[in-house]
C-alpha positions as CSV (number, residue, x, y, z in Angstrom):
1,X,0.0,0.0,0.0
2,X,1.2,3.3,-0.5
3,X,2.4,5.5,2.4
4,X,3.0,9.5,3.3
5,X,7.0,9.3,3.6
6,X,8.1,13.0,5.0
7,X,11.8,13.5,3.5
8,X,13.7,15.8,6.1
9,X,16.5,16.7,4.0
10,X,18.5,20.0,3.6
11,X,20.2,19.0,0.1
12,X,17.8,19.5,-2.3
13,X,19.5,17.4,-5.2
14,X,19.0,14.8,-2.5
15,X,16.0,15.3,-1.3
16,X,14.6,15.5,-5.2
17,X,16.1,12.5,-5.9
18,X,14.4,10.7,-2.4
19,X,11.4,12.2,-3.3
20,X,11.3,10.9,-7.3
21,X,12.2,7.5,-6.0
22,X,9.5,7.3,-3.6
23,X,7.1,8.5,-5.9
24,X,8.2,5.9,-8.8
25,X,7.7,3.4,-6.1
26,X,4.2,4.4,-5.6
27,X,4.5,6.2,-2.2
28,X,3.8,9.8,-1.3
29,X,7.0,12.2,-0.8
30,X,6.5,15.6,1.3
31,X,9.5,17.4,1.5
32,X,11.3,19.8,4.1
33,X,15.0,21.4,4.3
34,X,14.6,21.7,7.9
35,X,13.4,20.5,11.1
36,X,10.8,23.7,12.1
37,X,9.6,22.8,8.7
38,X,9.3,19.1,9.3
39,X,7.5,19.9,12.5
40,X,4.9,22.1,11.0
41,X,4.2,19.2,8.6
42,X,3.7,16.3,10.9
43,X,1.0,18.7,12.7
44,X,-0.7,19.1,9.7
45,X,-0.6,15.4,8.9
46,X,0.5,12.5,10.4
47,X,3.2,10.5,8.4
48,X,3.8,6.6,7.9
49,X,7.5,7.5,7.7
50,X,10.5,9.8,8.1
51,X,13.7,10.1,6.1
52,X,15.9,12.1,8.7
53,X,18.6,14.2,7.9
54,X,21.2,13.4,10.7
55,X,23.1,17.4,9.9
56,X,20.0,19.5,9.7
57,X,20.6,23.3,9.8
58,X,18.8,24.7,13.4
59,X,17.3,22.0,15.2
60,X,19.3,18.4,14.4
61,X,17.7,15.7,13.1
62,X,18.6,13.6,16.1
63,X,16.8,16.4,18.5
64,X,13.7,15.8,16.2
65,X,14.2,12.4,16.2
66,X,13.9,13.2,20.3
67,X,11.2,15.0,19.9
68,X,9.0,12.6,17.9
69,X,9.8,10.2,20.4
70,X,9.0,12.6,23.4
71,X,5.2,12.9,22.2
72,X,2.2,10.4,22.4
73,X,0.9,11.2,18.8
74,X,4.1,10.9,17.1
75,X,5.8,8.4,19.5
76,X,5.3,5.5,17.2
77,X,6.3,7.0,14.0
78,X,8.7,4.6,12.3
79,X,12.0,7.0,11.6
80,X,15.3,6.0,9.3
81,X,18.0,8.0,10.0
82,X,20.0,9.7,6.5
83,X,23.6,10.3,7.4
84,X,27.2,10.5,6.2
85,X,28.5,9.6,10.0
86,X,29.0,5.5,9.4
87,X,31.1,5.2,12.6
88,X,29.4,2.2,15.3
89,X,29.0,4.7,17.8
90,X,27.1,7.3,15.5
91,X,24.8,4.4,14.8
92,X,24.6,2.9,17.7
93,X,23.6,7.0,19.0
94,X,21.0,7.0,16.4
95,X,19.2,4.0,17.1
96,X,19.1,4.6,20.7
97,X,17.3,8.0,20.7
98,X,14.9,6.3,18.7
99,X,15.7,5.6,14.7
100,X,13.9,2.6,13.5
101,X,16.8,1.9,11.4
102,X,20.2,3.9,9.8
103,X,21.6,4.8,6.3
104,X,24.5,5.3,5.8
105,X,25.1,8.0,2.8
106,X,26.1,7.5,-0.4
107,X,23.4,4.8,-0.4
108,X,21.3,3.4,-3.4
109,X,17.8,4.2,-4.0
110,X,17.0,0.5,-4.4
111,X,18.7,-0.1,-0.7
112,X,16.6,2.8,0.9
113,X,13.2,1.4,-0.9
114,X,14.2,-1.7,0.6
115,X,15.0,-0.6,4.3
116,X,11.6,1.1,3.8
117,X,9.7,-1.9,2.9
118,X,11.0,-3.5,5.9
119,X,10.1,-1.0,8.0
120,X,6.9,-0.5,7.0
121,X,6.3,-3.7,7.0
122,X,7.2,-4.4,10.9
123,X,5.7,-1.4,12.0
124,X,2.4,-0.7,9.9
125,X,1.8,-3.9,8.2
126,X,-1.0,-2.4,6.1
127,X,1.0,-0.3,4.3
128,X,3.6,-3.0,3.0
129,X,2.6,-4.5,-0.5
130,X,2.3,-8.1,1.1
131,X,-1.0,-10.1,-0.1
132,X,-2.6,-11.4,3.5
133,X,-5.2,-14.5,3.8
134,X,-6.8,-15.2,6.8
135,X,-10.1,-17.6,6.6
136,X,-10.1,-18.1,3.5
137,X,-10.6,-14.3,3.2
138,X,-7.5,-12.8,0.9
139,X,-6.8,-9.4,0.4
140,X,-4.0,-8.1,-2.3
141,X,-3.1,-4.4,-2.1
142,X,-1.0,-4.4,-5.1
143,X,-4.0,-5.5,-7.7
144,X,-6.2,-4.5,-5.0
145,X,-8.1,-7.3,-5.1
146,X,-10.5,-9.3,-2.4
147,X,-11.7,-12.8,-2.7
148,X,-13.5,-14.8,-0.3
149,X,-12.7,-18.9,-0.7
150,X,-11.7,-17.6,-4.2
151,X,-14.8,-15.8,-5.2
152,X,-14.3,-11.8,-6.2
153,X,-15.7,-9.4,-3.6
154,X,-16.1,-6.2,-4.4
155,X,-15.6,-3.5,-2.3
156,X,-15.6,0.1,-2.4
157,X,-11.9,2.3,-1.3
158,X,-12.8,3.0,2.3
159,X,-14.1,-0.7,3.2
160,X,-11.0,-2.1,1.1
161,X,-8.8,0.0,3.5
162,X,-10.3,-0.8,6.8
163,X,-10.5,-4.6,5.6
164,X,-6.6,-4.3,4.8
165,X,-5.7,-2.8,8.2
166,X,-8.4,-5.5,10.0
167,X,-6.4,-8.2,8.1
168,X,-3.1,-7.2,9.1
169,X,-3.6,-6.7,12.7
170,X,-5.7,-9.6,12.9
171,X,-7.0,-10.8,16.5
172,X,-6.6,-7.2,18.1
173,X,-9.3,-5.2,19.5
174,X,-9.3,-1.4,18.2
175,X,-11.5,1.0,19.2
176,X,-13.6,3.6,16.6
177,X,-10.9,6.6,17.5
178,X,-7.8,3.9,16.9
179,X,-9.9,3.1,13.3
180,X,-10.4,6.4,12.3
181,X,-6.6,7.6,13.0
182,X,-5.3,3.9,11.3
183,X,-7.9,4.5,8.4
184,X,-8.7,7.7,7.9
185,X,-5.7,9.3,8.9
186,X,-5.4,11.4,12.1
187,X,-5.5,14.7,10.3
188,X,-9.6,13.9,9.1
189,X,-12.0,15.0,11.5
190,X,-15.5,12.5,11.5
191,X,-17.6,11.3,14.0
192,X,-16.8,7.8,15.9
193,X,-20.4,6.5,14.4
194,X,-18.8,7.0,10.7
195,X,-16.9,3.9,11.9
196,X,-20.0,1.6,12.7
197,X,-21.2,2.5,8.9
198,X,-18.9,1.4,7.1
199,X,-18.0,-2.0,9.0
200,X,-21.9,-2.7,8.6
201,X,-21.1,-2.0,4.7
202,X,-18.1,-4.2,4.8
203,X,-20.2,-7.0,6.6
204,X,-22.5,-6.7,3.8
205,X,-19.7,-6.9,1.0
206,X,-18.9,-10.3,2.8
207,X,-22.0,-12.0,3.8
208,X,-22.7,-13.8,1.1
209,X,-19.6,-16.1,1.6
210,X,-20.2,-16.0,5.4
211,X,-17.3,-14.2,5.6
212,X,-18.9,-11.0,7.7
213,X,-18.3,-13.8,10.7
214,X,-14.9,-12.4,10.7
215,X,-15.4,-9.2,11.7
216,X,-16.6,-9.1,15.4
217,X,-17.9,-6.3,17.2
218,X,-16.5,-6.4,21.3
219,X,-18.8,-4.9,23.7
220,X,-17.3,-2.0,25.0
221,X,-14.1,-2.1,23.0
222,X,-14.7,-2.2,19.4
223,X,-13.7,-4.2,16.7
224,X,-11.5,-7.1,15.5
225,X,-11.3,-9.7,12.9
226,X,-10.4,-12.9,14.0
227,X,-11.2,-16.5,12.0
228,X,-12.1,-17.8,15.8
229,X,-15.2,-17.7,16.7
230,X,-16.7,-14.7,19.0
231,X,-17.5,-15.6,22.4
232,X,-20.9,-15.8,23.9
């Protein structure tokens, strides 16, 4: 699935060529030479990623990195550090104030794409391009294609998306406010109920295969899709 990468980089040959890969590669690019930049955008909208500049003019990128990790709405913002510093104790400096990973500069667009899939991949599963099954249900976000025990479903973008981010945290309880931040994105501003809509309109998509089953509402807590059955 594609996700908002925000490229914090001060060299703007760089930063276009970061940005031209990520695009080519399907993802969204926002740019910003500098950290008070960067800042202003992650208010604005929350990113599935940052490319950090270690040598930022102003504010460093490993004090942003600090800060991102200081607050509970960014806190869990998967970060890779960019940086010419390859020295063990520069990386081992970078991880522990809070980098999800570290590369190392000159580095290969394919390498970077790569450490970003990864990533992604470990910390917002939904927004890797890995096909997920799970009883019998299958869901492929890079034809974008549902079937249910091989049979087509169709579904419209929003139900496709919150079936995708079901799928891939399958088992776990989310609330309506966790959905809406995970689905809609923490900078879109709709009622709790909008939830209950459109997991009624997914149940629908998927009830002729018997396949709504998998999508359990928890008293209280919200929802989860599991292939166990709900308790009584």
């Amino acid at each position: 699935m594609p996700a908002r990468i925000l490229v914090v980089e001060d060299e703007p040959a760089i930063q276009a060529l970061i940005a031209a890969n990520l695009k080519r590669a399907g993802h969204e690019a926002i740019a910003a030479l500098d950290a008070e930049t960067a800042r202003r955008q992650v208010d604005e909208v929350l990113p599935d990623l940052v490319l950090l500049d270690w040598m930022l003019p102003g504010m460093s990128g490993l004090e942003f990195a600090r800060r991102l990790r200081a607050e509970p709405r960014t806190r869990h913002v998967p970060i890779i550090m960019l940086t010419a510093r390859g020295e063990e104790g520069d990386k081992v400096q970078g991880l522990t104030t809070g980098a999800d990973d570290y590369v190392t500069k000159p580095f290969s667009p394919k390498e970077l794409l790569a450490r970003i899939q990864a990533v992604l991949r470990r910390q917002r599963p939904q927004a890797a391009e890995d096909a997920v099954e799970v009883g019998g249900l299958k869901l492929d976000p890079v034809t974008h294609r549902v079937t249910a025990d091989g049979k087509a479903v169709s579904l419209g973008p929003t139900e496709f998306r919150l079936l995708h981010f079901l799928m891939t945290h399958a088992e776990r309880v989310h609330s309506r406010v966790q959905l809406l931040d995970q689905v809609w994105g923490d900078h879109v501003f709709v009622e709790e109920r909008t939830v209950d809509v459109h997991i009624r309109r997914l149940r629908a998509s998927l009830e002729a295969t018997g396949h709504d089953a998998l999508i359990q509402t928890v008293r209280g807590s919200g929802y989860r899709l599991s292939a166990e059955p709900a308790a009584e």
